[in-house]
C-alpha positions as CSV (number, residue, x, y, z in Angstrom):
1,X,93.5,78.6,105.8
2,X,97.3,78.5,106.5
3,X,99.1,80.7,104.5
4,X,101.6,78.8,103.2
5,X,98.4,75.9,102.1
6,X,97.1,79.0,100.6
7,X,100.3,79.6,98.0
8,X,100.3,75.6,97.5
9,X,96.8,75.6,96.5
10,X,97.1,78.6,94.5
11,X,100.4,76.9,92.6
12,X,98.9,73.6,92.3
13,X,95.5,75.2,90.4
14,X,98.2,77.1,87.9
15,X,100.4,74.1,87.6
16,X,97.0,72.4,86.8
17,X,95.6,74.7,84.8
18,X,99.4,75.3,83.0
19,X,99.8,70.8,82.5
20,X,96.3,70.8,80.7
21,X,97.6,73.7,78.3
22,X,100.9,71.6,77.8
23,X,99.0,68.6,77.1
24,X,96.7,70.1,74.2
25,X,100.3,71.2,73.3
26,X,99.5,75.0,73.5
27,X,102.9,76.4,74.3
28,X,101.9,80.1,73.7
29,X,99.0,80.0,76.6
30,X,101.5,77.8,78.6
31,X,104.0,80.6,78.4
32,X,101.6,83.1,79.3
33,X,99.8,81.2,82.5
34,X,103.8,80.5,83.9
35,X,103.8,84.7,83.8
36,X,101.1,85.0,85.7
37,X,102.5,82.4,88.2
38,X,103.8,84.8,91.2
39,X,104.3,82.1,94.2
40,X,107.1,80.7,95.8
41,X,108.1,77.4,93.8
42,X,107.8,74.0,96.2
43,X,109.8,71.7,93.9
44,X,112.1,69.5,95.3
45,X,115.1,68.9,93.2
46,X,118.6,67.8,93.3
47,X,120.7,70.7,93.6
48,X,123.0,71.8,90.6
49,X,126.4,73.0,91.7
50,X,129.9,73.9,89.9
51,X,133.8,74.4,91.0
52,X,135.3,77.2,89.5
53,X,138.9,78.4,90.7
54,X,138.4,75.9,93.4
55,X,135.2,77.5,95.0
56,X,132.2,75.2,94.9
57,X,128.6,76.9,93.8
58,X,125.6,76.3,95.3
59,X,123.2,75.8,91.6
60,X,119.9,77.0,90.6
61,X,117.0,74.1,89.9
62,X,115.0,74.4,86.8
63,X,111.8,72.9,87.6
64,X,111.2,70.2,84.8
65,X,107.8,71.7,84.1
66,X,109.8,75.0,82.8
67,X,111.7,73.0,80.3
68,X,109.1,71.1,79.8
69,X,107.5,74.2,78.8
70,X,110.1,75.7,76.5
71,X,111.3,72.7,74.5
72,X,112.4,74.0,71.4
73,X,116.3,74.3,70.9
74,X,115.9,77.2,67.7
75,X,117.3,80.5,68.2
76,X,120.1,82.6,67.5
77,X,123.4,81.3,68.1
78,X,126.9,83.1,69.0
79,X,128.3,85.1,66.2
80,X,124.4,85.7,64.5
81,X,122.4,88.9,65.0
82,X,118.9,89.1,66.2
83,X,115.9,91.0,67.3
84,X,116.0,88.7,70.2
85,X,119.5,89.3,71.2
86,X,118.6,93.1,71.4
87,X,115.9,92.2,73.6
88,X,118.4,90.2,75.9
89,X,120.6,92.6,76.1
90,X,118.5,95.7,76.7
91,X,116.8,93.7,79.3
92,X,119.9,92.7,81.4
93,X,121.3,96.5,80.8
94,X,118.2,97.8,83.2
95,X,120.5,95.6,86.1
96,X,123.1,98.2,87.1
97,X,124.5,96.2,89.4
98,X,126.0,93.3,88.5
99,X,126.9,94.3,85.1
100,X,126.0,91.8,82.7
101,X,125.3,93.3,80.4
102,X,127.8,97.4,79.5
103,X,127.9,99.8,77.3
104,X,129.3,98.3,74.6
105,X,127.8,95.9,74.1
106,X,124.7,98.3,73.2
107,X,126.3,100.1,70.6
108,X,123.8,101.0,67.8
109,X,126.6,98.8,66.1
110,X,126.7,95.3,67.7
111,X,123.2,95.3,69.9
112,X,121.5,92.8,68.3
113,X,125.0,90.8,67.9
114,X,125.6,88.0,69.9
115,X,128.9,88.6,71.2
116,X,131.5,86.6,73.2
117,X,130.5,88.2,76.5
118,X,127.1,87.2,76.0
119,X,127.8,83.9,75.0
120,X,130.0,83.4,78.4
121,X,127.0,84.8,80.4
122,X,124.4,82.1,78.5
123,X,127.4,79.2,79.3
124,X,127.7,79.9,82.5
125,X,123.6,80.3,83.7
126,X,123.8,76.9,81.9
127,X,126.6,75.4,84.2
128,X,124.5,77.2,87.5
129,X,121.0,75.0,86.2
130,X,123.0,72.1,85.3
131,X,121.8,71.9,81.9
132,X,124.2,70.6,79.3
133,X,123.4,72.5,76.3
134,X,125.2,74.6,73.4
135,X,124.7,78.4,74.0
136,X,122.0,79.4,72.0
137,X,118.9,81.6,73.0
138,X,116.3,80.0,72.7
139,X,112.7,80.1,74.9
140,X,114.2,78.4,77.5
141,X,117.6,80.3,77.6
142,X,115.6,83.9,77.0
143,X,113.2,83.0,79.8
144,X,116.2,82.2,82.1
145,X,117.9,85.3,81.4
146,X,115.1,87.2,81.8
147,X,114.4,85.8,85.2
148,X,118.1,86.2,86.4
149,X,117.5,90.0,88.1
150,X,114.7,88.1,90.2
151,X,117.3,85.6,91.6
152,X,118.2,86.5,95.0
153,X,120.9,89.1,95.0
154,X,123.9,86.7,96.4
155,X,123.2,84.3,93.5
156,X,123.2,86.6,91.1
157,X,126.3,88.0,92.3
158,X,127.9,84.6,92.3
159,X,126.4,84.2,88.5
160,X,128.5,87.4,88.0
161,X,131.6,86.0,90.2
162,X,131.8,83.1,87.8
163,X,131.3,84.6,84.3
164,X,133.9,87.5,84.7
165,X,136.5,85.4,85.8
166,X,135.8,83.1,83.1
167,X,136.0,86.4,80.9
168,X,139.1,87.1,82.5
169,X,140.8,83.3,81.7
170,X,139.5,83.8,78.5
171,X,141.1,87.1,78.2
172,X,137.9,89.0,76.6
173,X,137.4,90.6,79.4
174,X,137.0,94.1,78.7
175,X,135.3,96.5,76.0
176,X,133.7,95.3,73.0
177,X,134.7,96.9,69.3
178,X,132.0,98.3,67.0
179,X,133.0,95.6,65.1
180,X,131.8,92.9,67.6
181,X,135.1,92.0,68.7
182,X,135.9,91.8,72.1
183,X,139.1,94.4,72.5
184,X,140.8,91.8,75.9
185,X,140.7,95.3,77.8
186,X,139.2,98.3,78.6
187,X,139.5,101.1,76.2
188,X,138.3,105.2,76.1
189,X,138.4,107.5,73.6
190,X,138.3,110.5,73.9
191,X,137.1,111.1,69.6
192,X,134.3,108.4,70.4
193,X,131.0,109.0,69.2
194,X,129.3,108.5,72.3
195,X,131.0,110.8,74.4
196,X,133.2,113.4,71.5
197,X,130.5,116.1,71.9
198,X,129.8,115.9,76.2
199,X,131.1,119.6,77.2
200,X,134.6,120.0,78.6
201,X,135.1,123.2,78.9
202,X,137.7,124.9,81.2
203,X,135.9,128.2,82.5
204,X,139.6,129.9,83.0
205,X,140.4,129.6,79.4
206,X,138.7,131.6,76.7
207,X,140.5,129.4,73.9
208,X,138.8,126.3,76.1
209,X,135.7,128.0,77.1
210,X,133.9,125.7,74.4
211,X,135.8,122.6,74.5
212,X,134.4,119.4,74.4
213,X,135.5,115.9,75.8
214,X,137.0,115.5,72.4
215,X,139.8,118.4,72.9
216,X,141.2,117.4,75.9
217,X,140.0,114.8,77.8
218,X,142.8,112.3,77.5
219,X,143.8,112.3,80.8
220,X,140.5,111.5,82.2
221,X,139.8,108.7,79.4
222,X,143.1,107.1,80.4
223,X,142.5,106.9,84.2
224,X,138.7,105.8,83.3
225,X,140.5,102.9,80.9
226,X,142.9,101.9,84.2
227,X,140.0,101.7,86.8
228,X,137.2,100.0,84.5
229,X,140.3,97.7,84.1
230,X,140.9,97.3,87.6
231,X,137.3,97.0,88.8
232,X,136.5,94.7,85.8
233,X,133.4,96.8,84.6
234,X,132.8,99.7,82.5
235,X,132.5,103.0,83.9
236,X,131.3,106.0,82.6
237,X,133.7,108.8,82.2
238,X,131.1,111.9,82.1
239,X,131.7,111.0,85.6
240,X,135.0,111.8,86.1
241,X,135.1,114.7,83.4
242,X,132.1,116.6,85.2
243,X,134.3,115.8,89.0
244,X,137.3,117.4,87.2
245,X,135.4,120.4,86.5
246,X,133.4,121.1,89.6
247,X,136.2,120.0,92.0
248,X,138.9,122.3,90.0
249,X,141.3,119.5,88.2
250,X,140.1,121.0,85.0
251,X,143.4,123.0,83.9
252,X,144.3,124.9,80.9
253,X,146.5,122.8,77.8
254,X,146.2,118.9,79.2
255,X,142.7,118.7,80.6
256,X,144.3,117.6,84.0
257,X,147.1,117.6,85.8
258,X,148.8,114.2,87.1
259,X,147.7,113.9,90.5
260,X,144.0,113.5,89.3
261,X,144.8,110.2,88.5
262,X,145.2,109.4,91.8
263,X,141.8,111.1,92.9
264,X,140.1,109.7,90.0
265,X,141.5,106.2,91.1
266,X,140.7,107.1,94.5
267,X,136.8,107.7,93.8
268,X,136.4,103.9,93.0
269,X,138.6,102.4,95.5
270,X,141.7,102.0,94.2
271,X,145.0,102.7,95.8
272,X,147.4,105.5,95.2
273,X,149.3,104.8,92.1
274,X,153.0,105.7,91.9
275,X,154.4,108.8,90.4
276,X,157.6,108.9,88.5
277,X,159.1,111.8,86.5
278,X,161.4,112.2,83.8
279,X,162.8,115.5,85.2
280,X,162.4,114.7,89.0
281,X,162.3,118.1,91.4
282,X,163.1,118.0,95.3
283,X,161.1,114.3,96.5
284,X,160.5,113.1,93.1
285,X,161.5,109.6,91.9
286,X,162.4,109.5,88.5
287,X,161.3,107.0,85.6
288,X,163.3,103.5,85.5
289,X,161.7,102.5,82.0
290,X,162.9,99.1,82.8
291,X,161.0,98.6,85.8
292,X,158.3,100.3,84.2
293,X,158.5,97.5,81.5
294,X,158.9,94.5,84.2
295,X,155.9,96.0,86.1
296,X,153.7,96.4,83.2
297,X,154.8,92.9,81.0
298,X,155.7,90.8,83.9
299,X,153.5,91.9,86.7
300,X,150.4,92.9,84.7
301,X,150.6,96.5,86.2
302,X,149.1,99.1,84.6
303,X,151.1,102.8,83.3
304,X,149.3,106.1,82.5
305,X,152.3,108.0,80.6
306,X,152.1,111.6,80.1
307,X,154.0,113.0,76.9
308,X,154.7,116.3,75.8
309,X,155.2,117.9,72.3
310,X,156.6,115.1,70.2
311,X,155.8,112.0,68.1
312,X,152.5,111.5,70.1
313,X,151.0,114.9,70.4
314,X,151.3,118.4,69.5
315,X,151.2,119.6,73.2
316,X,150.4,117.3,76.3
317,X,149.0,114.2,76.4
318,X,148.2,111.1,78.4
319,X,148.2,107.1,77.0
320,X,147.9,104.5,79.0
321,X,150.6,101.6,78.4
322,X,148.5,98.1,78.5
323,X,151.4,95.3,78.4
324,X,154.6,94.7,76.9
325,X,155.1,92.8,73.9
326,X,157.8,91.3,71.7
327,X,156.9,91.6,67.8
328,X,160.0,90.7,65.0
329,X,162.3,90.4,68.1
330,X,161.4,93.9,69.2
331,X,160.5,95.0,72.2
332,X,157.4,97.2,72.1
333,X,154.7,98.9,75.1
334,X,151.3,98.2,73.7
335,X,149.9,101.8,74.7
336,X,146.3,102.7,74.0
337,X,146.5,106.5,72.8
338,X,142.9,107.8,73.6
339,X,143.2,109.9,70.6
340,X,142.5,108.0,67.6
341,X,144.1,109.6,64.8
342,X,147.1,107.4,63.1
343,X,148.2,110.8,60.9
344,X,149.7,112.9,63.6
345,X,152.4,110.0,64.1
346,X,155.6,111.3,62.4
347,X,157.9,107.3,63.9
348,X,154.6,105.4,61.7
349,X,156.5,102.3,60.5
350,X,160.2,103.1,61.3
351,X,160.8,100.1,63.6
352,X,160.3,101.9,66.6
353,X,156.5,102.1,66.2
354,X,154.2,99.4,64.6
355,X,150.1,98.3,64.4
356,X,148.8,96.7,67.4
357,X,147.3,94.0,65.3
358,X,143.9,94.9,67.6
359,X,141.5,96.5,64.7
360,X,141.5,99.7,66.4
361,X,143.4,102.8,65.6
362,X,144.0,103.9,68.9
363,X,145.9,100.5,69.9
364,X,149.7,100.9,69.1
365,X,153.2,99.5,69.5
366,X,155.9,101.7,70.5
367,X,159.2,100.9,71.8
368,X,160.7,102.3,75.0
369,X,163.4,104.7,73.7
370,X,160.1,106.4,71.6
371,X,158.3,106.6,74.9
372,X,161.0,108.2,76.8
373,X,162.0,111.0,74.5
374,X,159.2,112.8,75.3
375,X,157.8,111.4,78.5
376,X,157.5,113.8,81.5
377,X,155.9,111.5,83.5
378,X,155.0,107.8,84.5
379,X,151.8,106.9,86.8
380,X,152.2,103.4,87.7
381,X,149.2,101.2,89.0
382,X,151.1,98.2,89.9
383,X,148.3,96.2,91.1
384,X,147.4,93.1,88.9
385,X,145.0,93.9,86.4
386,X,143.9,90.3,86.0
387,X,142.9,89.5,89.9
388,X,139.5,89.0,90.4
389,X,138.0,87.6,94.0
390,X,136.1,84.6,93.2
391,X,134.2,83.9,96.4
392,X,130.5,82.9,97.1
393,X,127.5,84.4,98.4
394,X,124.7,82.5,98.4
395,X,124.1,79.5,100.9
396,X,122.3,77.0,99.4
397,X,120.8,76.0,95.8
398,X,117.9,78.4,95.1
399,X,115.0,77.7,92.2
400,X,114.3,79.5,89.0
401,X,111.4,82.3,89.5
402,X,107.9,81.2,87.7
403,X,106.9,84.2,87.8
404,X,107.3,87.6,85.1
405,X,107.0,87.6,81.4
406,X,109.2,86.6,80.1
407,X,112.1,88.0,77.7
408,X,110.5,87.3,74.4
């Protein structure tokens, strides 16, 4: 027999076998014969499509038997926690690439939270099937998601396309607080749980023989903060802290010197950022802090400021200046300091420094005569933070996989 009359017959017989299940209304035994269904689907369908940015979608058909199979619309909803969001999101987080699901959002914290990023990633496998329904996961959405890594690898890609730059529109895109918050950008720390304790050390120091990422990794948790920004993904930043070490940026005092931002940005594929310095030698340009400020509140650039001994440290360290707000009628940089530690600021609440309003202790106001008193130097990323390439991959309209168990 043909082959392709061979994986008909075989999907007719479990269609058959799976109808007679749905009949004596056996859901459970229906959900199990679907998981052992491992052929190509036949079904003929219209094909769902979407427009987003002005780029039209090819759509993915849901065969009427699998919501036919999963009718119930129970389950948790955004905002609620539940075993079942856990399982989602551990599932999704074994697909490196696309990342729909990042670290975190699997905090020990929010895992079983169903956050806003998951909610925009249930909306929009909704809008690719065409099914007009309120995110909420139950059997049908789990099964979905868990047959989304078995979509071919351009769809999925164009499933990702869509949801970050709805994330982006939505401005969410970026890390997600312990609180279950999303932060609207990428943010490291180097006093972070999940990372304090990874070893740092600097083998040329005794003082920093021991040192941890805690001491003084700011400089390599601010350039990780401007490319996850930039690339629209989190990143690790063991990565970068181990490069530093075994390719010799790890330096005595600041962790790094400033030109590693430009290797570290390098590594990813971004371009060479732009040095400016407060005290410019022979070749140097030095810091226009109102270009700086048109760049990074106008332009949506990106800043990695290093400061010495001052309001902001008790030696070197590097920030990272996000945008460029007016609050009260004055002008302040919203700076992320990766050192979370409110204390050690002696300008707290004297008008020239104020609360970033963003629930975390390392987001700050601070205006740009603070900033320049002790800044030795400005790396500027001037690309647009909020760009994002919405393009598509895939062809045609493909169908939803039958086959794998699904989710829960």
């Amino acid at each position: 027999m043909h082959a392709t009359h061979t994986r008909r017959l075989a999907l007719v017989l479990a269609l058959a076998a799976a109808l007679a299940l749905f009949a004596a209304a056996d859901a459970g035994q229906l959900s199990a014969v679907l998981a052992q269904v491992e052929v190509e689907p036949i079904f003929a369908g219209e094909s769902a499509a979407l427009t987003q940015d002005g780029v039209a979608f090819s759509g993915i058909e849901v065969p009427e038997l699998l919501q036919a199979a999963y009718p119930g619309t129970e389950g948790p909803a955004p905002g609620e926690r539940s075993e079942t969001v856990r399982a989602v999101k551990e599932a999704l987080a074994q697909v490196d690439e696309p990342q729909f699901v990042a670290h975190t959002q699997l905090r020990g914290e929010v895992i079983d939270y169903f956050d806003s990023h998951l909610e925009t990633l249930v909306q929009t496998l909704y809008d690719f099937c065409r099914l007009d329904r309120t995110p909420r996961l139950d059997e049908l959405t789990v099964y979905l998601l868990g047959q989304l890594p078995q979509l071919p690898a351009a769809m999925q890609n164009d499933v990702y396309t869509v949801y970050k730059a709805r994330m982006i529109a939505a401005g969410i895109d970026g890390s997600l607080l312990r609180s279950g918050e999303s932060l609207g950008f990428y943010y490291y720390a180097q006093t972070d749980p999940d990372w304090a304790s990874y070893p740092f050390p600097n083998a040329d120091s005794e003082a920093e023989a021991n040192d941890t990422m805690i001491n003084r990794s700011c400089g390599v948790m601010a350039v990780s903060s401007v490319i996850a920004t930039y690339l629209h993904r989190e990143i690790d930043p063991t990565y970068l802290s181990d490069y530093a070490i075994e390719n010799g940026y790890r330096i005595e005092a600041h962790g790094v010197p400033d030109e590693f931002m430009g290797v570290a940005a390098g590594l990813f594929g971004l371009p060479e950022p732009e040095y400016y310095f407060q005290t410019p030698a022979d070749g140097q340009a030095a810091i226009d802090w109102q270009q700086v400020q048109t760049m990074v509140g106008e332009e949506n650039a990106l800043a990695i400021v290093h400061m010495s001994r001052g309001n902001f440290t008790s030696a070197q360290h590097y920030m990272v200046l996000e945008d460029y707000v007016v609050q009260d009628g004055v002008g302040y940089f919203l700076v992320a300091d990766p050192y979370q530690l409110r204390s050690r600021y002696s300008e707290w609440d004297t008008g020239r420094m104020a609360d970033g309003g963003l629930n975390d202790e390392g987001i700050i106001l601070a205006t740009p005569d603070l900033l320049a008193e002790t800044c030795s130097a400005v790396i500027l990323f001037p690309q647009d933070k909020t760009a994002w390439t919405v393009e598509r991959q895939s062809e045609a309209a493909v169908q939803m996989p039958l086959g794998g168990a699904a989710l829960a």
